[in-house]
Phi, psi and omega in degrees: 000120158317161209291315154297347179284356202257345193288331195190154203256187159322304179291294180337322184287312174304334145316305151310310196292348180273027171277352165199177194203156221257160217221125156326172142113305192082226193249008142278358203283337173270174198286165162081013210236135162244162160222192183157136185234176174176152178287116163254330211076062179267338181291139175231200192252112181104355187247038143099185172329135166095004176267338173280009180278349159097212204275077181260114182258127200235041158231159167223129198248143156270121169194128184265166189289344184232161183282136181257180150282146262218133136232156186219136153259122189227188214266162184274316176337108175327320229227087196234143191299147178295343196258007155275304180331294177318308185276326168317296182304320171291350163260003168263015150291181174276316180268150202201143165243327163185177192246139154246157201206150170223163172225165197105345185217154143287297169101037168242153200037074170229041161054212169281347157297319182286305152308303169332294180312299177318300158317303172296350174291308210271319104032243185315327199269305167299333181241013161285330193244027146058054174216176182261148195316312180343309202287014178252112158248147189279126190202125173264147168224149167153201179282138197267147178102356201243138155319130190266133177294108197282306188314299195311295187272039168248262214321298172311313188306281174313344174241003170257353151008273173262040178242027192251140170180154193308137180180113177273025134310318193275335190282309165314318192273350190255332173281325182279351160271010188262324183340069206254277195287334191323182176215000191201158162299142200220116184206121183197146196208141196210155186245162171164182207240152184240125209358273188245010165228137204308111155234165181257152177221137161212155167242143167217150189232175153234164167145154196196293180248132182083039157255127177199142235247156032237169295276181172319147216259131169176158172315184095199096197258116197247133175250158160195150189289342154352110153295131183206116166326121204287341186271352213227329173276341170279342202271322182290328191242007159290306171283322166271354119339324191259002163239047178199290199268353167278352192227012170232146182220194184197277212235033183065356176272116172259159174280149142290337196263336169321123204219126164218117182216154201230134180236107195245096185293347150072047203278341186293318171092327189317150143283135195329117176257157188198351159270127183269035242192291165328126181323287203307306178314306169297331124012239181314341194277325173296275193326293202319317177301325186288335194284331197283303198279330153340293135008255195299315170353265219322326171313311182283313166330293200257054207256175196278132167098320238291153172218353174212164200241160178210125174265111190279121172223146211244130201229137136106047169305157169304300156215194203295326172312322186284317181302311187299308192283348147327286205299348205270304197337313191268337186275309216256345181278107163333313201280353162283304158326335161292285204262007147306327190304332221211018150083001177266139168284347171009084181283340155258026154308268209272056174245334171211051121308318177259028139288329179229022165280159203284326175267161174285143181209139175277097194295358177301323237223359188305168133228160168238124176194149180261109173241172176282164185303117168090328175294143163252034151299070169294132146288119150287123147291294203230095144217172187072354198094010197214160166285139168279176168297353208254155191302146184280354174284329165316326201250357178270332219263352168256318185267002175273023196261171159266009211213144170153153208249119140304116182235114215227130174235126160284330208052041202233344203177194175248005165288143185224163179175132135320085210218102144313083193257175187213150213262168154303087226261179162249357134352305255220309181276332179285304200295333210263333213287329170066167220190090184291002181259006131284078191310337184263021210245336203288132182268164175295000000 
């Protein structure tokens, strides 16, 4: 059993979650929070997919007005951008005042050169905007391997300064400058009471391509006015990471670059949480959980190629670990994914995908069944170790939708797990595959 699930049963979370409700506004929508984007041309000729959106603007400042508390989740990947390094450390503080971010460079395996840039970013940021470097984190998207244009991004910096201010025109304009392959803005913000005072949590992400957790490479920066113990918010946006940005996957690919970062200004006046234990707390701990997995959805819905969205759930594993490595087995094989692309349910695809997952399984005690998004109208496809009887147009007349629920039983145990996948496109190779004598062809 996960570490939050054990806190409220099923009904208890639907009783929270119907405790707030969703809000303009974006990641200004909470009190104390500005934003502001702008074009420096941080994309050069060659720094990948997503240079064809033109005069796009792609540096941004995030920044609350008092210093907040601070938490960050970032990718597990050996191989990681100078600007995670950075944030990481800085983000195991208590504090934290703002983020600048580009997107067009990654500012990864670029050496001590790439730390330097990175640090100078964190610089230039802090003393345009007269706080200490310390409170500045850092965050890159792009192509990976290429020198970050300094000139480019001194000059963004300096010019985005005095353009920050609560505004969701301004909250908008910092999500689509996070932006590369993506195609559309990922944005969502909600309110709801902390005993007698009202507070907000929002969020915004990027991510399309190279998603496979931990975490998914993508952006993601969430604010909020929540007085919160800054030890007691790492802990809170560790568990909702790990049942939102933790549970999609598109091409199976981890970034160097995946950044989650949580800023609580606590601008809200509650009183301060700090027992995770607490009514109030759980509280926050659902929304939080609700922004984060909103978030991601939208990353797969909008993955590179993606044309379906499949919530995969892998139900009665030997324990929950057994369960995941099932689901990733099956989200991640090309040949299930080819034929989610094409609407087949072709179930044995995934009888041997969990033949050669990491969990134990009995192919006698499997079951496979479909259902539409949220229904519990189930198809058995596979059960028991056998094909069932129902027709095979009956169960493609589900998985031909763009949206629809997998459902895989071991019979083995009380492990469970969740996974969010997008099928395989020829979308998907045409966008990554690049073309070297067109540098703009080149993916990140």
């Amino acid at each position: 059993m996960h570490e939050s699930d054990a806190w409220f049963s099923r009904s208890r979370w639907a009783d929270l979650k119907n405790s707030f409700r969703k809000i303009p506004g974006s990641i200004c929508a909470p009190r104390g929070f500005k934003a502001a984007a702008v074009f420096c041309d941080v994309k050069k000729l060659g720094t990948g997919k997503g240079s064809e959106k033109g005069r796009k603007d792609d540096l941004a400042l995030i920044v609350s007005d008092i210093p907040a508390a601070v938490a960050g989740m970032f990718t597990t990947n050996q191989v990681c951008a100078a600007p995670v390094k950075i944030s990481r450390q800085r983000a195991a503080k208590q504090l934290a005042r703002a983020v600048v971010v580009n997107s067009g460079n990654a500012n990864a395996a670029t050496g001590a050169q790439g730390m330097k840039n990175a640090r100078l970013m964190t610089k230039l940021a802090a003393k345009a905007l007269s706080i200490n470097e310390a409170e500045v984190l850092v965050c890159s998207t792009g192509r990976i391997g290429l020198p970050m244009p300094m000139k480019n991004v001194e000059r963004g910096i300096r010019m985005c300064v005095p353009r920050l201010a609560r505004s969701a025109s301004k909250a908008r304009q910092v999500s689509e400058a996070i932006m590369t392959t993506d195609t559309r803005r990922k944005e969502v913000a909600v309110e709801f009471k902390v005993g007698r005072s009202t507070v907000r949590i929002a969020g915004i992400c990027k991510g399309a391509g190279m998603i496979q957790p931990g975490v998914a490479t993508m952006l993601a920066f969430i604010t909020t006015d929540v007085a919160v113990e800054p030890g007691a918010l790492k802990r809170a946006l560790k568990i909702a990471v790990e049942q939102s940005f933790n549970r999609i996957t598109v091409d199976g690919d981890m970034s160097t670059n995946d950044s989650v970062i949580a800023l609580a200004n606590g601008l809200a006046k509650n009183s301060k949480l700090e027992s995770r234990n607490s009514k109030q707390f759980q509280i926050f701990q659902t929304a939080l959980n609700f922004v984060c997995l909103e978030l991601a959805k939208m990353i797969v819905r909008d993955g590179e190629g993606t044309s379906r969205f499949v919530a995969l759930h892998v139900h009665r594993a030997r324990s929950d670990g057994e369960a995941e490595a099932a689901a990733r087995a099956i989200a991640n094989s090309s040949l299930v994914r080819t034929s989610w692309c094409g609407g087949d349910p072709n179930w044995g695809r995934i009888l041997c995908a969990l033949g050669y997952s990491k969990a134990r399984i009995n192919e006698a005690i499997v079951d496979v069944s479909y259902a539409p998004t949220g229904s519990r109208k189930i198809l058995f496809a596979f059960r028991r170790g056998r094909p069932t009887n129902v027709a095979l147009k009956a169960v493609a007349k589900i998985t031909s939708q763009p949206e629809f629920d997998l459902h895989v039983d071991l019979h083995r145990g009380s492990g469970e797990f969740v996974l969010y996948g997008a099928d395989l496109t020829e979308d998907y190779v045409a966008l990554n595959k690049g073309d070297v004598n067109d540098p703009t062809t080149l993916g990140g």
